[in-house]
GULUMDREN-534252 format. One line per 10 residues: their letters; for each residue z, x, y of N, C-alpha, C, O, CB. Coordinates in nm, 3 decimals. Atoms other than C-alpha are relative to their C-alpha. Last residue first. Glycine has a CB too. Example, Ala and Ser with C-alpha at 12.3 -4.5 7.8 and 13.67 -1.06 7.14 Angstrom:
// residues 2
sa	-0.006,-0.082,-0.119,0.714,1.367,-0.106,0.073,-0.077,0.109,0.090,-0.026,0.220,-0.142,0.041,0.046; 0.000,0.089,-0.119,0.780,1.230,-0.450,0.000,0.090,0.120,0.066,0.194,0.118,0.125,-0.099,0.003
***
This chain:
// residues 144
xxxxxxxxxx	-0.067,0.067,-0.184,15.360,10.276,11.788,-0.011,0.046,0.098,0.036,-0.009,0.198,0.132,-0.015,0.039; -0.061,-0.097,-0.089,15.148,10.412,11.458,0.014,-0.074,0.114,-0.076,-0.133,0.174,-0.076,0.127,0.024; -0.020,0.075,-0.074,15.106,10.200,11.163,0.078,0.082,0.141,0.198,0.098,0.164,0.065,-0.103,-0.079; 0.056,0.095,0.032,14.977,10.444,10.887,-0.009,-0.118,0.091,-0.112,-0.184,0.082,0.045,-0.022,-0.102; -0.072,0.118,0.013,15.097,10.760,10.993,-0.050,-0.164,-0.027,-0.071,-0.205,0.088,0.062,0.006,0.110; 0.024,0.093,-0.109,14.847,10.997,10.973,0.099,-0.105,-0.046,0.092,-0.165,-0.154,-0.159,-0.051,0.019; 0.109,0.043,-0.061,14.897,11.252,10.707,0.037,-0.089,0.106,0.154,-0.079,0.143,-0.086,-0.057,-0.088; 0.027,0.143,-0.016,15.201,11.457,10.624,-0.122,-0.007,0.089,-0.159,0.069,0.178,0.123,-0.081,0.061; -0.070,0.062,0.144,15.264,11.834,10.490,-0.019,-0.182,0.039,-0.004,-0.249,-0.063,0.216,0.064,-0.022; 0.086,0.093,0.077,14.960,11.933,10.726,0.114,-0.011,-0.150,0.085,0.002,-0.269,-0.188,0.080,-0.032
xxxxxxxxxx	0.004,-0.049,0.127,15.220,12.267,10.829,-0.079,-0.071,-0.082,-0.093,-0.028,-0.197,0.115,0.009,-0.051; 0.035,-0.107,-0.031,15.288,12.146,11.210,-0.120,0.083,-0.214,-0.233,0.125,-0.235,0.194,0.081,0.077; 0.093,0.042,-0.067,15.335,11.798,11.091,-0.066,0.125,0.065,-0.183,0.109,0.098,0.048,-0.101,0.087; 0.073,0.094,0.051,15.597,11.884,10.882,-0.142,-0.015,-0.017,-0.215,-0.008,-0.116,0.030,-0.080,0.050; 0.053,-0.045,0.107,15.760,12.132,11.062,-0.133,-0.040,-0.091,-0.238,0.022,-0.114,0.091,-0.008,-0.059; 0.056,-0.117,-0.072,15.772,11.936,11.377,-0.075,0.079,-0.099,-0.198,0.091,-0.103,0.109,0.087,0.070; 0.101,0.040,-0.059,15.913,11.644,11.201,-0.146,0.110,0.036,-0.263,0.109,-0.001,0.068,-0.053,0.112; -0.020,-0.084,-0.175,16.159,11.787,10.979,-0.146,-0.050,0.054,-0.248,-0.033,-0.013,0.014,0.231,0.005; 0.136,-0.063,-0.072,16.101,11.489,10.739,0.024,0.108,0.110,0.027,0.081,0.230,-0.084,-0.119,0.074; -0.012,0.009,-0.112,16.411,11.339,10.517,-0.103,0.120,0.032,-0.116,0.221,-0.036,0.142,0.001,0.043
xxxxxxxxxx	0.072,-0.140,-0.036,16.367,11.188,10.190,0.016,0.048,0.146,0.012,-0.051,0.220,-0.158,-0.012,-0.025; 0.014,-0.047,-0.189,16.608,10.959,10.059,-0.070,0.101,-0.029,-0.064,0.181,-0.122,0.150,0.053,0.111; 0.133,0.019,-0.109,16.493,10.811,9.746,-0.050,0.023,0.114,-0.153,0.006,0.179,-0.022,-0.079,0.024; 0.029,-0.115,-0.052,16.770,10.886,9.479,-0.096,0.045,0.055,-0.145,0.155,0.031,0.012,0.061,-0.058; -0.085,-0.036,-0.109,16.951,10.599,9.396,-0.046,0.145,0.081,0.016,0.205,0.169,0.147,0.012,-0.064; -0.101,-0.138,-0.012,16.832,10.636,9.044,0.049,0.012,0.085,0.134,0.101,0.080,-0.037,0.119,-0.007; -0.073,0.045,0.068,16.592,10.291,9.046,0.156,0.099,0.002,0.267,0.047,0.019,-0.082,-0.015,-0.124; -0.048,0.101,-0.115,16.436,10.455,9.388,0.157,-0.019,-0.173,0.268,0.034,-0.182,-0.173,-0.200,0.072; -0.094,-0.045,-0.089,16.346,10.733,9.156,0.097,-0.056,0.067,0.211,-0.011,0.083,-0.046,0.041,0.071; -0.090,-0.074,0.074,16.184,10.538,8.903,0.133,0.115,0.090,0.252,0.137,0.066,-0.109,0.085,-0.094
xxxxxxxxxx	-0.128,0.064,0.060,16.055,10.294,9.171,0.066,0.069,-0.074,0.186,0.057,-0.047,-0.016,-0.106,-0.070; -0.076,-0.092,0.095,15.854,10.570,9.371,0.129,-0.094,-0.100,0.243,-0.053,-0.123,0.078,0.130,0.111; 0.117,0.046,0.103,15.588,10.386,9.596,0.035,0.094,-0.132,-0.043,0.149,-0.210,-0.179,0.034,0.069; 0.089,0.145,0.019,15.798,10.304,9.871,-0.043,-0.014,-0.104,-0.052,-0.124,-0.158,-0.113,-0.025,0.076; 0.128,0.017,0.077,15.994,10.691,9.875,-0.019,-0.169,-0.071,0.036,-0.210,-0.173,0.006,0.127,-0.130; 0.049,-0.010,0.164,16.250,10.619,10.133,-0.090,0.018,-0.042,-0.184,-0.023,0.026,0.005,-0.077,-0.071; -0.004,0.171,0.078,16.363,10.728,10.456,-0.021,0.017,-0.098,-0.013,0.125,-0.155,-0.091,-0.117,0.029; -0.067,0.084,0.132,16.508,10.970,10.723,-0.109,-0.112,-0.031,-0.151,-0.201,0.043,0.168,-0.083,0.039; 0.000,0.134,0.022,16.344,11.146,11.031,0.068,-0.009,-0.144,0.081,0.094,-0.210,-0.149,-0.063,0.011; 0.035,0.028,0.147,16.407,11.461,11.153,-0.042,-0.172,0.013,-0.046,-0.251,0.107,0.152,0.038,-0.117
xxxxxxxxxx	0.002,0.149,-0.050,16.428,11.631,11.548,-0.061,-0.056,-0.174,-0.168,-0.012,-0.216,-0.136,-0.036,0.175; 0.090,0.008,0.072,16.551,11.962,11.557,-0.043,-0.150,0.014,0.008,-0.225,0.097,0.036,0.053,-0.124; 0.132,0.027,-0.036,16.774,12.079,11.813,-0.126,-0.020,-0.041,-0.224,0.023,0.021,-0.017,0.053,0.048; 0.023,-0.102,-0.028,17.059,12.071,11.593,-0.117,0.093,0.102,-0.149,0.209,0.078,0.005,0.014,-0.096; -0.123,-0.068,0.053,17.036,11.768,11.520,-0.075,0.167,0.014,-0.186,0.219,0.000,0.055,-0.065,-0.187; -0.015,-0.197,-0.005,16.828,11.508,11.645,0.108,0.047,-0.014,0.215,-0.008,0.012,-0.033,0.083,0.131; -0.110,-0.091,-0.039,16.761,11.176,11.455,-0.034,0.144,0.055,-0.105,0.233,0.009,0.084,0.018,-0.119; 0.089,-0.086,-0.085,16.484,10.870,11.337,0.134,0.082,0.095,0.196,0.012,0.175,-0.129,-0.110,0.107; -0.102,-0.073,-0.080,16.654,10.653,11.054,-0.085,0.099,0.080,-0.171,0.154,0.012,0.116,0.075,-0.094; -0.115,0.057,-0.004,16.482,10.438,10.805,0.120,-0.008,0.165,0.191,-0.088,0.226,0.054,0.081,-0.122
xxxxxxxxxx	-0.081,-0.036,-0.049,16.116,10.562,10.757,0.130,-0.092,0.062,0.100,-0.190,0.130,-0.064,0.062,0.064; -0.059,0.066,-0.096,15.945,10.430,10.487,0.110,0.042,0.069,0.221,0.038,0.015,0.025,-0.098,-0.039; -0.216,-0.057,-0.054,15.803,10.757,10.301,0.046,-0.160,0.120,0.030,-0.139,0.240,0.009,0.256,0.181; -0.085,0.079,-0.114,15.502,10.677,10.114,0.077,0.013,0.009,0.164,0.021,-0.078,0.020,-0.099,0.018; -0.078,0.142,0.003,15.351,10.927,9.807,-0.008,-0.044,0.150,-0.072,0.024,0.230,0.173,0.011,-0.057; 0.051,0.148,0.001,15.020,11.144,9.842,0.104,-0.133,-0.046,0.068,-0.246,-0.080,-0.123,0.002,-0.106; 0.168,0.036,-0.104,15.184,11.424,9.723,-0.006,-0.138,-0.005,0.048,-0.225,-0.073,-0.177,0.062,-0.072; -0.026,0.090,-0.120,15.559,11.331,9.544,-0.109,0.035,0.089,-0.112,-0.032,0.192,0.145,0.021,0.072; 0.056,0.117,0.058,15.449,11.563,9.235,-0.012,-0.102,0.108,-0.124,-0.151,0.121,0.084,-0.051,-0.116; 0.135,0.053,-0.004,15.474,11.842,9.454,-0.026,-0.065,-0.060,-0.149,-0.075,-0.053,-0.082,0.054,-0.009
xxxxxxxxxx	0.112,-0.060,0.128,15.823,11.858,9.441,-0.122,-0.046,0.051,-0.137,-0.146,0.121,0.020,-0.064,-0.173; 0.053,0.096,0.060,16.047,11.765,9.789,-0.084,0.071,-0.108,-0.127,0.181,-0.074,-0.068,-0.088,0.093; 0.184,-0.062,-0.029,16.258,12.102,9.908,-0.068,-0.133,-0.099,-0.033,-0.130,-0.216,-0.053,0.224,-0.098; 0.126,-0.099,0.068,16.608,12.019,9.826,-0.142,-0.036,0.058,-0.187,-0.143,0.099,-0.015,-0.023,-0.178; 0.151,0.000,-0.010,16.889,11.846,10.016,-0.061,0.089,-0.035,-0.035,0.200,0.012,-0.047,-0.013,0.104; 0.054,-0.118,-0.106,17.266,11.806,10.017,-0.195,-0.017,-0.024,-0.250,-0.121,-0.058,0.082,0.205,-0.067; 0.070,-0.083,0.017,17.447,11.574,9.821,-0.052,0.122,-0.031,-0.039,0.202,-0.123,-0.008,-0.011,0.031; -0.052,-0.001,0.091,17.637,11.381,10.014,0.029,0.141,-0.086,0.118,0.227,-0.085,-0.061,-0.084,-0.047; -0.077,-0.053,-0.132,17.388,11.394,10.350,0.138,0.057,-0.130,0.178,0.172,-0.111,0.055,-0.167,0.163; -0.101,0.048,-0.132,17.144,11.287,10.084,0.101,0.131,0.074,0.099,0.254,0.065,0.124,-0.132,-0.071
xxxxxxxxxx	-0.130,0.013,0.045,16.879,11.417,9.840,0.051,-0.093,0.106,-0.020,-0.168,0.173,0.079,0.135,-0.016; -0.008,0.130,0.034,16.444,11.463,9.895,0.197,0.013,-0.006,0.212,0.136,-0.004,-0.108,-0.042,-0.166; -0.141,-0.033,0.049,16.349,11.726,10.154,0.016,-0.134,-0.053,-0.014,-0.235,0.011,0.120,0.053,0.116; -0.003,0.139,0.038,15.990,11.770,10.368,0.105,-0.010,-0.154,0.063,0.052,-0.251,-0.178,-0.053,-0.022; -0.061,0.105,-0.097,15.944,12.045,10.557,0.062,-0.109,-0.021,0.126,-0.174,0.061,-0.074,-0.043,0.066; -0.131,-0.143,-0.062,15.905,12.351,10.269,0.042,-0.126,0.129,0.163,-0.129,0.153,-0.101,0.231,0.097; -0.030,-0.004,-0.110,15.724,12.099,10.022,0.080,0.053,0.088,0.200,0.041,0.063,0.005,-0.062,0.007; -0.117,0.081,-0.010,15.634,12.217,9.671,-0.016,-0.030,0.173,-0.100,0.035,0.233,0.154,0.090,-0.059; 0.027,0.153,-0.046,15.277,12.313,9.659,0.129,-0.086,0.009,0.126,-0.209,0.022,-0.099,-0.076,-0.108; -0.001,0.039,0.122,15.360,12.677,9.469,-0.014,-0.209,-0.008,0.005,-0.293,-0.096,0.154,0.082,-0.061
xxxxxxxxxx	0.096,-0.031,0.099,15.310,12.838,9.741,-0.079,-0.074,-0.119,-0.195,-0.084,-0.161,0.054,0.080,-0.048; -0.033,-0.126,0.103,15.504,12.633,9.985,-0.120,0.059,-0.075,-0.230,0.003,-0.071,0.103,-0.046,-0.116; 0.052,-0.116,-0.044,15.300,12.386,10.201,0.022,0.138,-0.021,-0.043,0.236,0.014,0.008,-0.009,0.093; -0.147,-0.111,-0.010,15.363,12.087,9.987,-0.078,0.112,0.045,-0.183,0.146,-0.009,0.104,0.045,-0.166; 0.027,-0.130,0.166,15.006,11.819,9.970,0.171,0.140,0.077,0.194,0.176,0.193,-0.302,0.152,0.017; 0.098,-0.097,0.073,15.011,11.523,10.187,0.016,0.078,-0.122,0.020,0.056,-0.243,-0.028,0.090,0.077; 0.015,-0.142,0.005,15.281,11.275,10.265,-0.148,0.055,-0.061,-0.214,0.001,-0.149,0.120,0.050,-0.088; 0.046,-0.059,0.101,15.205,10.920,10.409,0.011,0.148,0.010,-0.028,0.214,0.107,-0.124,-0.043,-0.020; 0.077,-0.138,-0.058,15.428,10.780,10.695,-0.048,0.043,-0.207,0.020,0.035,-0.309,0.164,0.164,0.124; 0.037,-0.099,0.165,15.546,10.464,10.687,-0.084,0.133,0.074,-0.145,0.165,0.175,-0.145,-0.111,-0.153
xxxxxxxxxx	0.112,-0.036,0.015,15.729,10.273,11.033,-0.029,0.082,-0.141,0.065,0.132,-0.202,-0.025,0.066,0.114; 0.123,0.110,0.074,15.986,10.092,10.961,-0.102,0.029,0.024,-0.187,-0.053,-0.009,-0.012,-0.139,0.031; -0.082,0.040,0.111,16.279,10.269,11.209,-0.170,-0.122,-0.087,-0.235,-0.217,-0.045,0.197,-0.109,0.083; -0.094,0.110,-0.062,16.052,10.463,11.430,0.039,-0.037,-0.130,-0.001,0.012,-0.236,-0.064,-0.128,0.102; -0.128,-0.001,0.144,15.846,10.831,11.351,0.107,-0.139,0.147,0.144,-0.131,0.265,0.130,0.274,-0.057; -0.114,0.066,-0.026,15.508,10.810,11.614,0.099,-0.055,-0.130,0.073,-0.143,-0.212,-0.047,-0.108,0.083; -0.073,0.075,0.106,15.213,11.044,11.581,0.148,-0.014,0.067,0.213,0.064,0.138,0.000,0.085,-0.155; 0.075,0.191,-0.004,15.017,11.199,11.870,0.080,-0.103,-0.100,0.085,-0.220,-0.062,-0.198,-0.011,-0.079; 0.179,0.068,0.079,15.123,11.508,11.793,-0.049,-0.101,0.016,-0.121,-0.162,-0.063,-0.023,-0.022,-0.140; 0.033,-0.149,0.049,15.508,11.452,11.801,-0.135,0.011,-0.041,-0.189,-0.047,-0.136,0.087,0.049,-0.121
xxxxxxxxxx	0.111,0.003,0.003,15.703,11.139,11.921,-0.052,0.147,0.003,0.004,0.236,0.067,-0.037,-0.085,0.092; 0.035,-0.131,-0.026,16.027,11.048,11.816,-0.172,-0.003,-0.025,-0.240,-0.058,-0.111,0.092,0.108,-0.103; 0.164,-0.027,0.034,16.149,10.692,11.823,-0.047,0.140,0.058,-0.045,0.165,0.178,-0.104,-0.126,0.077; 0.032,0.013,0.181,16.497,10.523,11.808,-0.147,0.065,-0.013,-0.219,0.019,-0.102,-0.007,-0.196,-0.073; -0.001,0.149,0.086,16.598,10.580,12.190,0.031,0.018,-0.158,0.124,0.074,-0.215,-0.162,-0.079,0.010; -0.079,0.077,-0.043,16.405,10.877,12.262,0.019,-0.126,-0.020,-0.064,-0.210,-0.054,-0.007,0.010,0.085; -0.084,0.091,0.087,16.319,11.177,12.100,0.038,-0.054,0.125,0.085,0.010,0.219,0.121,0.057,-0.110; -0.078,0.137,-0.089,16.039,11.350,12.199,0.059,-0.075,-0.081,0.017,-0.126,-0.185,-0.092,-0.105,0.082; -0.004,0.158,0.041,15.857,11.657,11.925,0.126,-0.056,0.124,0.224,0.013,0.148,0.063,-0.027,-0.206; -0.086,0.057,0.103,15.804,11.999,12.104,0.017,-0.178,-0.036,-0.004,-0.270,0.043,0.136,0.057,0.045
xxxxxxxxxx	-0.085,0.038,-0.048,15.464,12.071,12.297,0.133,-0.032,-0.134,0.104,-0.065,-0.249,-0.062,-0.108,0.087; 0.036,0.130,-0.041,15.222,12.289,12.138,0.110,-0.046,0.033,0.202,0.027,-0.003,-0.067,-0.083,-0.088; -0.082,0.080,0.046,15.212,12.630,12.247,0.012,-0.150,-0.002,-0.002,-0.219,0.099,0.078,0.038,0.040; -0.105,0.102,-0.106,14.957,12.774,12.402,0.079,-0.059,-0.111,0.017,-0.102,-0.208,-0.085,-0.144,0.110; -0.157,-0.050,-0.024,14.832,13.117,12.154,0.102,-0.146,0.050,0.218,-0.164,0.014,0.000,0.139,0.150; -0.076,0.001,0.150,14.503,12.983,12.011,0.169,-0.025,0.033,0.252,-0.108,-0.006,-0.025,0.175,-0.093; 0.033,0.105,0.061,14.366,12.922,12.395,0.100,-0.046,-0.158,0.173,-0.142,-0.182,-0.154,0.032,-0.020; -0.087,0.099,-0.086,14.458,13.232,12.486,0.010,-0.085,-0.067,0.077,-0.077,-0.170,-0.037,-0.049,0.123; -0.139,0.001,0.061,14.323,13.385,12.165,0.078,-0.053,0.117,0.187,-0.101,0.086,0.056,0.150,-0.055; -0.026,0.048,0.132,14.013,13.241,12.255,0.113,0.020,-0.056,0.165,-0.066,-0.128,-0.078,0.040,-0.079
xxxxxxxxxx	-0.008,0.149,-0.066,13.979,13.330,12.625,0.016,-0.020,-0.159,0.117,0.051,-0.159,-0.149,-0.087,0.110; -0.110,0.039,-0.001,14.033,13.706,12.505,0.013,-0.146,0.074,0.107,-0.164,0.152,0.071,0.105,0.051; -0.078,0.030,0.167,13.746,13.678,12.216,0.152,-0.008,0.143,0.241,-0.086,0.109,-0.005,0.199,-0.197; 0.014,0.105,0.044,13.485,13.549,12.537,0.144,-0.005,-0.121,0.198,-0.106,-0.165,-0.159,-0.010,-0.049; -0.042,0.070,-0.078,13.611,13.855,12.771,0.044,-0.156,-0.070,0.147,-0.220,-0.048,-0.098,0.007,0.102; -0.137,-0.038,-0.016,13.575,14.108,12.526,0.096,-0.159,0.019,0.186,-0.218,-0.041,0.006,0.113,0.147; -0.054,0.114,0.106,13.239,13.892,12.442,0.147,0.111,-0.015,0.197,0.113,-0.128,-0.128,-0.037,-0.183; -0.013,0.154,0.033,13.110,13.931,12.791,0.076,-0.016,-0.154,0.133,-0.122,-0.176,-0.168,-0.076,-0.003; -0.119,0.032,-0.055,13.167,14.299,12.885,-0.006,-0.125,-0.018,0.098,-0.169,0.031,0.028,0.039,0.129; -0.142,-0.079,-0.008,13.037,14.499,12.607,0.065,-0.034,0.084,0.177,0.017,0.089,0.006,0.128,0.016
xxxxxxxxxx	-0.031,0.055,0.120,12.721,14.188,12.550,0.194,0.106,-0.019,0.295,0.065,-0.076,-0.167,0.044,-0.138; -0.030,0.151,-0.012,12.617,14.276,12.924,0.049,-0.038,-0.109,0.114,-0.134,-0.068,-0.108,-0.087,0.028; -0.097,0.026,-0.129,12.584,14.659,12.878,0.063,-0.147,0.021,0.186,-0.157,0.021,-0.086,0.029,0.134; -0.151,0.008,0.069,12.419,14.600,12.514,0.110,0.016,0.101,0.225,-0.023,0.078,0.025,0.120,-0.115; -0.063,0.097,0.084,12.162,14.376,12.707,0.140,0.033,-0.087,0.233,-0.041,-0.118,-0.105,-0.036,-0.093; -0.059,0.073,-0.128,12.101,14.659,13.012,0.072,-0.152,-0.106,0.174,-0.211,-0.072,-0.163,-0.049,0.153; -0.183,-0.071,-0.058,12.103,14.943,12.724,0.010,-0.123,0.149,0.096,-0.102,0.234,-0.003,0.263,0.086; -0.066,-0.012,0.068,11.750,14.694,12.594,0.174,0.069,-0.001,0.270,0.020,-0.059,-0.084,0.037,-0.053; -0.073,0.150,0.034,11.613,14.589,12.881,0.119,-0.025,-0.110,0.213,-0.104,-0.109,-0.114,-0.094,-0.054; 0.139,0.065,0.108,11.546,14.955,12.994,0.043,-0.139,-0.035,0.160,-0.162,-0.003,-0.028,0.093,-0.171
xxxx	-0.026,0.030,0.172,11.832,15.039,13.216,-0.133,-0.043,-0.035,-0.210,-0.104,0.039,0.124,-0.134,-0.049; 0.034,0.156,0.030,11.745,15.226,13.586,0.032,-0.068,-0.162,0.013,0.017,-0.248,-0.172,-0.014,0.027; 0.045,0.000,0.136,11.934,15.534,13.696,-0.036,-0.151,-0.037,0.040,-0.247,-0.025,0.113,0.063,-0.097; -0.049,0.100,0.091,12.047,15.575,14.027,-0.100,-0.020,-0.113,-0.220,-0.006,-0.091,0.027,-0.132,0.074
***
């Protein structure tokens, strides 16, 4: 049997430990996070809680071009577009908390948007999951 010098006995030990260390890491990466809870009037997702009157602050649009791909201003009427990136950093008072399709949304208004509001045209509605998956909304402000 052949003895290692310290040195082929350290790159021996370093060729089977950090295989081992990168596939515990993409485990880890891979788990899936749980889907958003709906029950009642109140969906829960992430730690964050969507109820009738609760606010939720948006972030920054996760499209290219900073528009929002989760987050939708029109009605049921309508129909719904992709929110603009001007609406960062607005308030969304949520109205309505719903699943459809197996998705789970919320409904409400832009708070801190009177020109819009004035227009009738304030609904925004939140795929939750999306959303919140994608840093298109921050921390809810009053969380239940």
């Amino acid at each position: 049997m052949k003895h290692l010098n310290k040195y082929e006995a350290r790159l021996k030990l370093a060729a089977l430990v950090i295989p081992v260390a990168v596939l515990i890491g993409l485990a880890s990466e891979c788990q899936a996070q749980a889907r958003p809870e709906f029950k009642y009037d109140t969906a829960r997702y992430a730690g964050q809680a969507f109820y009738v009157g609760a606010t939720v602050d948006l972030w920054y649009g996760s499209a290219n071009d900073k528009t929002f791909a989760f987050v939708f201003m029109g009605s049921g009427m309508q129909g719904w577009e992709p929110l603009q990136a001007t609406f960062s950093k607005h308030r969304v008072m949520v109205d309505k908390v719903y699943k459809m399709q197996g998705k789970v949304f919320a409904r409400g208004i832009l708070v801190d948007a009177p020109d819009i509001r004035a227009l009738g045209g304030n609904k925004v509605l939140l795929d939750i999951e999306g959303a919140i998956d994608n840093k298109e909304l921050a921390l809810p402000t009053n969380p239940h």
